[in-house]
Backbone bond lengths (Angstrom), bond angles and torsions (degrees), N, CA, C in turn:
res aa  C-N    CA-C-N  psi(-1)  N-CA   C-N-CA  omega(-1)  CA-C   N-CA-C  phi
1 X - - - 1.459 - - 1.529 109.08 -
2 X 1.089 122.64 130.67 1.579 115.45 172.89 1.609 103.58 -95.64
3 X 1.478 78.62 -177.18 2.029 105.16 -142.09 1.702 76.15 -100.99
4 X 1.489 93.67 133.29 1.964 119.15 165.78 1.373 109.58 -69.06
5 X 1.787 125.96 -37.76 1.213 133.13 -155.17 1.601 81.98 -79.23
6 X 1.628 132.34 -45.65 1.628 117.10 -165.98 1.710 97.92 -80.60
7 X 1.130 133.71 -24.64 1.574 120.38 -173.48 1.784 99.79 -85.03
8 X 1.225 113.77 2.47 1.985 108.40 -166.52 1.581 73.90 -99.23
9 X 1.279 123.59 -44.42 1.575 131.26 -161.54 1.879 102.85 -57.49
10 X 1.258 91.01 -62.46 1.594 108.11 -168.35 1.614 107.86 -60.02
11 X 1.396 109.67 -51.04 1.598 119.62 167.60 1.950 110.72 -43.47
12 X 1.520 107.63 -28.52 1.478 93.47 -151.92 1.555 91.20 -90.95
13 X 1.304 103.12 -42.93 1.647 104.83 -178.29 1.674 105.21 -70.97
14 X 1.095 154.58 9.75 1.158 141.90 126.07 1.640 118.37 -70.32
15 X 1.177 121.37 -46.06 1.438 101.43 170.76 1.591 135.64 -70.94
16 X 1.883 101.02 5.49 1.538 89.56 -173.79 1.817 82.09 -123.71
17 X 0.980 125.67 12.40 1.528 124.99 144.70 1.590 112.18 -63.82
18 X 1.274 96.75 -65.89 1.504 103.11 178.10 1.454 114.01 -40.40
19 X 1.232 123.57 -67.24 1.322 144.65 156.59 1.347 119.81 -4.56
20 X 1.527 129.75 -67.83 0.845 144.22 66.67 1.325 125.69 79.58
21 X 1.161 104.69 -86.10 1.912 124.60 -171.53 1.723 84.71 -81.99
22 X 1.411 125.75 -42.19 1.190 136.68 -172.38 1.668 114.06 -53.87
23 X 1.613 98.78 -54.10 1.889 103.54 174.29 1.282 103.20 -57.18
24 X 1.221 125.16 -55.96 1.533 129.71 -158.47 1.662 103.89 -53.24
25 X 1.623 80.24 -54.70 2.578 79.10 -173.54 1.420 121.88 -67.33
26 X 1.348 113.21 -20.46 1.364 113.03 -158.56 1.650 85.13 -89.58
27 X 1.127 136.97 -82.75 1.866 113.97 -165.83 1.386 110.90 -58.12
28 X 1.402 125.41 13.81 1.268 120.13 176.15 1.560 94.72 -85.52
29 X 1.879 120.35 -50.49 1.267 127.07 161.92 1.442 109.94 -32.09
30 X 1.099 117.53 -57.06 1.714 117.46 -172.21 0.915 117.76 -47.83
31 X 1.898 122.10 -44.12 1.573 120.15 -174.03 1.340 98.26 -45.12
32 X 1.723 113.72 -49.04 1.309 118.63 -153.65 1.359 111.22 -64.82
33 X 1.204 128.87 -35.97 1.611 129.57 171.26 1.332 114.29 -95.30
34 X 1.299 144.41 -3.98 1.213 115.28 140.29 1.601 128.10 -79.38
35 X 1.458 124.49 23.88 1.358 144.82 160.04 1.431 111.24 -95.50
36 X 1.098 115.52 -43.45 1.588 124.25 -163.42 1.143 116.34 -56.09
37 X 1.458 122.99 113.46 1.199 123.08 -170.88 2.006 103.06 -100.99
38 X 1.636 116.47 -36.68 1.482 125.24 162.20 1.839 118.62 -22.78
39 X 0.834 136.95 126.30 1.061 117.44 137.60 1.266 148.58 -59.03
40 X 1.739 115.10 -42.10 0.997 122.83 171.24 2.118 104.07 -74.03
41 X 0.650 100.07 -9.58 1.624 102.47 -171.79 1.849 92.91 -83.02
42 X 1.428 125.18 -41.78 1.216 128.73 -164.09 1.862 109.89 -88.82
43 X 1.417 94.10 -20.34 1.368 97.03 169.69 1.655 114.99 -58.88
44 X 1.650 96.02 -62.52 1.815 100.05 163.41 1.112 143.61 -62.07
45 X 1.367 88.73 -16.64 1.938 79.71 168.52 1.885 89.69 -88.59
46 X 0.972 126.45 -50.66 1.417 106.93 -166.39 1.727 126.63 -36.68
47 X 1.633 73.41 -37.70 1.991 79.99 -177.72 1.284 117.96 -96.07
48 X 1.450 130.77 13.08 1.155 164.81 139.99 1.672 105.41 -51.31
49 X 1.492 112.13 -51.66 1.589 112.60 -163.89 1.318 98.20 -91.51
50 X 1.371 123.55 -52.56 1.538 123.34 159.76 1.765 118.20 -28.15
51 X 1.227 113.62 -48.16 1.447 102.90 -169.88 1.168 97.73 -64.61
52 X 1.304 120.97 -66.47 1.275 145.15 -171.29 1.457 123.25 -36.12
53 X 1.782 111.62 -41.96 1.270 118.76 159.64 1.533 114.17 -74.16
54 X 1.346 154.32 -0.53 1.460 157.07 -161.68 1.325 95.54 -122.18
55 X 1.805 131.18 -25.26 0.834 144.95 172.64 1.716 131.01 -58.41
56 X 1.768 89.17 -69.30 1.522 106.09 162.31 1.539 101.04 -83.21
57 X 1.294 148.64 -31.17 1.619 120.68 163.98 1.816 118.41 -33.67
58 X 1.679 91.73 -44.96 1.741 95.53 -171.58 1.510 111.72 -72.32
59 X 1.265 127.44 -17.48 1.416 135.72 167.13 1.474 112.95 -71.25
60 X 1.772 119.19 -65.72 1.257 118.62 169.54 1.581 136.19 -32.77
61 X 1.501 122.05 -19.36 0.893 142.25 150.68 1.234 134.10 -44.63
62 X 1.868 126.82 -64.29 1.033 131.91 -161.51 1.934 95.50 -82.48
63 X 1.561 99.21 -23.43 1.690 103.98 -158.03 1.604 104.93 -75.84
64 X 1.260 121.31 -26.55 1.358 132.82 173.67 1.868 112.49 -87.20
65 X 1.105 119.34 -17.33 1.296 130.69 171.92 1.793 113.10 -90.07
66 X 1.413 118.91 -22.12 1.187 122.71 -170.77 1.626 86.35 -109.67
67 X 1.402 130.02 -30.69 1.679 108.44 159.42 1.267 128.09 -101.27
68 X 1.200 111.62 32.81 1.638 133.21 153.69 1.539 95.39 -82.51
69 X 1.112 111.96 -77.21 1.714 119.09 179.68 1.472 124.88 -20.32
70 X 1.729 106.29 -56.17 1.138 122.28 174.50 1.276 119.72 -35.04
71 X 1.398 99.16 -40.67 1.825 111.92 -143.54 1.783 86.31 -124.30
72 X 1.001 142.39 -35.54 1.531 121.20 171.56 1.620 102.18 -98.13
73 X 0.929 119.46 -32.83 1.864 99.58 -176.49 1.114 90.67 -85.73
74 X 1.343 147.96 -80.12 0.854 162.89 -158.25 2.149 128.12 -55.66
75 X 1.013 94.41 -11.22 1.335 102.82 -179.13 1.521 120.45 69.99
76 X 1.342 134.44 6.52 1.581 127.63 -160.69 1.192 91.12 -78.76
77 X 1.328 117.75 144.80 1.803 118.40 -176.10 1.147 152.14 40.83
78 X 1.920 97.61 13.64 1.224 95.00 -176.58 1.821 99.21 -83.80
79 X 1.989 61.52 156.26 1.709 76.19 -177.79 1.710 131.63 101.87
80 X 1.509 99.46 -32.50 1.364 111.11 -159.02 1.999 100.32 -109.35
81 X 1.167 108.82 162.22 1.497 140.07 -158.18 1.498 90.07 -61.48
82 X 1.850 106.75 -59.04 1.860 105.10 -163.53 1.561 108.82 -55.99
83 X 1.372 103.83 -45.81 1.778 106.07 -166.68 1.399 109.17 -60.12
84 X 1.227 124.33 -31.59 1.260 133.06 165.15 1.428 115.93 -42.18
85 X 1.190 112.40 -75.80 1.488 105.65 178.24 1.301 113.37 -64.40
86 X 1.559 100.46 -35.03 2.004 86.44 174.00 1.540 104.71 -43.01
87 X 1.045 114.10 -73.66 1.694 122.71 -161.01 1.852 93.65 -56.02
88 X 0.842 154.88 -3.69 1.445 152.99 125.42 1.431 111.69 -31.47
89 X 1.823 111.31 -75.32 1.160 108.29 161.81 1.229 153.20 -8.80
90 X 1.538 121.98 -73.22 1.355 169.09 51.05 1.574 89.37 62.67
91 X 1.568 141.77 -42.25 1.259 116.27 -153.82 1.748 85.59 -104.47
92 X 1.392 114.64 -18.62 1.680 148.20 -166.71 1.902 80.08 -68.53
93 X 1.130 123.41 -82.77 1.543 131.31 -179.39 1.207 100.55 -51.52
94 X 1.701 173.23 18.01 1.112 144.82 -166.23 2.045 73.60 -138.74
95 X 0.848 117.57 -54.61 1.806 141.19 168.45 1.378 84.09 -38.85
96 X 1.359 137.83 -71.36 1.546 129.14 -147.08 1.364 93.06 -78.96
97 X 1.919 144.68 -47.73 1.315 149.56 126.86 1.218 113.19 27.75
98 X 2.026 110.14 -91.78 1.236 112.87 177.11 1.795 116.63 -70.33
99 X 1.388 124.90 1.36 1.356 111.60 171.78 1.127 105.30 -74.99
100 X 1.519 116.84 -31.96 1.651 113.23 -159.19 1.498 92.32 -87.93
101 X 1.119 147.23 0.45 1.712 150.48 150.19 1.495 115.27 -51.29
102 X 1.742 96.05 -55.58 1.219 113.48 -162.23 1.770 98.94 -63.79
103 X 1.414 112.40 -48.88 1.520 117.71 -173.86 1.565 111.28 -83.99
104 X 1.118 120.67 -6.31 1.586 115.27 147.34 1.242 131.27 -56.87
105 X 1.440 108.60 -59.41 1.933 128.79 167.66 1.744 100.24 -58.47
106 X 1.207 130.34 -15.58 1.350 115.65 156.39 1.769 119.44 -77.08
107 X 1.047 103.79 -54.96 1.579 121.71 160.97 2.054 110.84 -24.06
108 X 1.557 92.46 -66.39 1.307 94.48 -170.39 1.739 95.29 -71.73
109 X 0.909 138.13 -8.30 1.646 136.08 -161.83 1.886 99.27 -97.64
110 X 1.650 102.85 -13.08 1.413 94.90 -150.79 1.117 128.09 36.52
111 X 1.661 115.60 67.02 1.137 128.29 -177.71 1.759 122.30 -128.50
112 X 1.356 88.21 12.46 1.726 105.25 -144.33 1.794 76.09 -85.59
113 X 1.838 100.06 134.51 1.134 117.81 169.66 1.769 116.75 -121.78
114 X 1.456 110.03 24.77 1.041 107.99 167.91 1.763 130.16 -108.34
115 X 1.767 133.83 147.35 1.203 97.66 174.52 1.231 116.36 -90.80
116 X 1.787 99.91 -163.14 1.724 111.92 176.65 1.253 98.54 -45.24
117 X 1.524 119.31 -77.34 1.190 126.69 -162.55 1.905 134.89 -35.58
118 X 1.886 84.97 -31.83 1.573 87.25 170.67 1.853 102.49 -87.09
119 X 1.441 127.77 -22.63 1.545 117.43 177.75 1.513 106.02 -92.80
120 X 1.220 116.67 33.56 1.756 126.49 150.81 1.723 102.82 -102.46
121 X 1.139 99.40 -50.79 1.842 92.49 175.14 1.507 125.84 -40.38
122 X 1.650 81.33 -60.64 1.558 104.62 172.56 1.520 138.77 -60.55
123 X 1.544 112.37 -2.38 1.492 133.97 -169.66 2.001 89.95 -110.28
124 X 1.865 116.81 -13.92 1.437 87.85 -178.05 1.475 105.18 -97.14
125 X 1.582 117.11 -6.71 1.713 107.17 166.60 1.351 130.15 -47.00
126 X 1.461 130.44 -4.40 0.993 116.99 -178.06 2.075 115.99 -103.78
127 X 1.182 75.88 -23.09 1.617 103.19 150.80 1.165 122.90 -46.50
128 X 0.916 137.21 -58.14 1.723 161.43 -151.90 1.307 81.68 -84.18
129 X 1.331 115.11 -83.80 1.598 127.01 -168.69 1.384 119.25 -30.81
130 X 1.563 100.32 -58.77 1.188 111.90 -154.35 1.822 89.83 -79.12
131 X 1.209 146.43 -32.05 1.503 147.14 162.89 1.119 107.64 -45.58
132 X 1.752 121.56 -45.10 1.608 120.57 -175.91 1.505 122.06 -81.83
133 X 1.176 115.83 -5.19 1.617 135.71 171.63 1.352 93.39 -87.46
134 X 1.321 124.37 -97.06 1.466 143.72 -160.93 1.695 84.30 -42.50
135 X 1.518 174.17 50.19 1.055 168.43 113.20 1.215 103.97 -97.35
136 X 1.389 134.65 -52.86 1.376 119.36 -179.45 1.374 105.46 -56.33
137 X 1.857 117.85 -55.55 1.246 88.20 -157.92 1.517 116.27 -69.30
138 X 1.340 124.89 -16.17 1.356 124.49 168.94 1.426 121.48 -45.36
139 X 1.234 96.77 -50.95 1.930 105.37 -158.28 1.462 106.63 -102.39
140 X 2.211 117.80 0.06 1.283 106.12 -171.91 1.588 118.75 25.26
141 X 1.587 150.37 82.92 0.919 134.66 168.41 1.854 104.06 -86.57
C-alpha cells in the first residue's frame, strides 16, 4: 500500500511549481502591457493575463491546502522555528498573488500607472520567495 504523507508531499510540490510557473509569467505579461501601445496587441495580452490569473488561482488552492495537510495532519514542522517563517513566507506569496489581481483590475481599467521597467523588478519577487521557502525547507535551520 503506499504512504498518503508521500502522495500529499508529491501532490503539493507539483501544485506550487505550477503556481509558480504562474508568478513568474504573469508580470512577465505585464512588462508587455505596460509597453503596449497596439490595441489589438493589448487586447491579447490582457486575455492572456486573465486566463492565466483564473488559471494559477485554480492551482494556488490545492498547493496551500496540500501544505496545510503536511503540517496539521501530517506533522511537518510542527512546532519548530523554520515552518514558522516558512508559513510567513507563504503568507509573503499569497500577498504577491493578490497584488498581481490587484494590477490586473488596473490593466483591465486601463488604469495602470506603472512602467515596464518597474514590472521587471516586480516579476523577480517571486524568485526571492520562492529561493527563501525552498531553503528552509531544505536546510530546516
Amino acid at each position: 500500500m503506499t504512504n498518503p504523507y508521500l502522495w500529499v508531499k508529491t501532490l503539493h510540490i507539483v501544485f506550487i511549481t505550477s503556481w509558480f510557473a504562474g508568478l513568474f509569467y504573469l508580470p512577465r505579461i505585464f512588462v508587455n502591457l505596460a509597453d503596449e501601445k497596439n490595441p489589438e496587441a493589448y487586447a491579447r495580452l490582457l486575455g492572456m493575463s486573465n486566463r492565466l490569473f483564473r488559471f494559477m488561482t485554480i492551482l494556488a488552492v490545492p498547493a496551500v491546502i496540500l501544505g496545510l495537510t503536511l503540517w496539521l495532519v501530517f506533522g511537518v514542522g510542527a512546532g519548530e522555528l523554520w515552518m514558522h517563517v516558512k508559513l510567513f513566507f507563504v503568507l509573503l506569496v499569497i500577498g504577491y498573488h493578490h497584488a498581481c489581481w490587484s494590477l490586473l483590475k488596473k490593466f483591465r481599467a486601463r488604469a495602470n500607472l506603472k512602467s515596464g521597467v518597474w514590472y521587471r523588478w516586480f516579476n523577480e519577487v517571486p524568485v526571492i520567495l520562492l529561493l527563501v521557502i525552498v531553503s528552509l525547507v531544505i536546510f530546516k535551520p
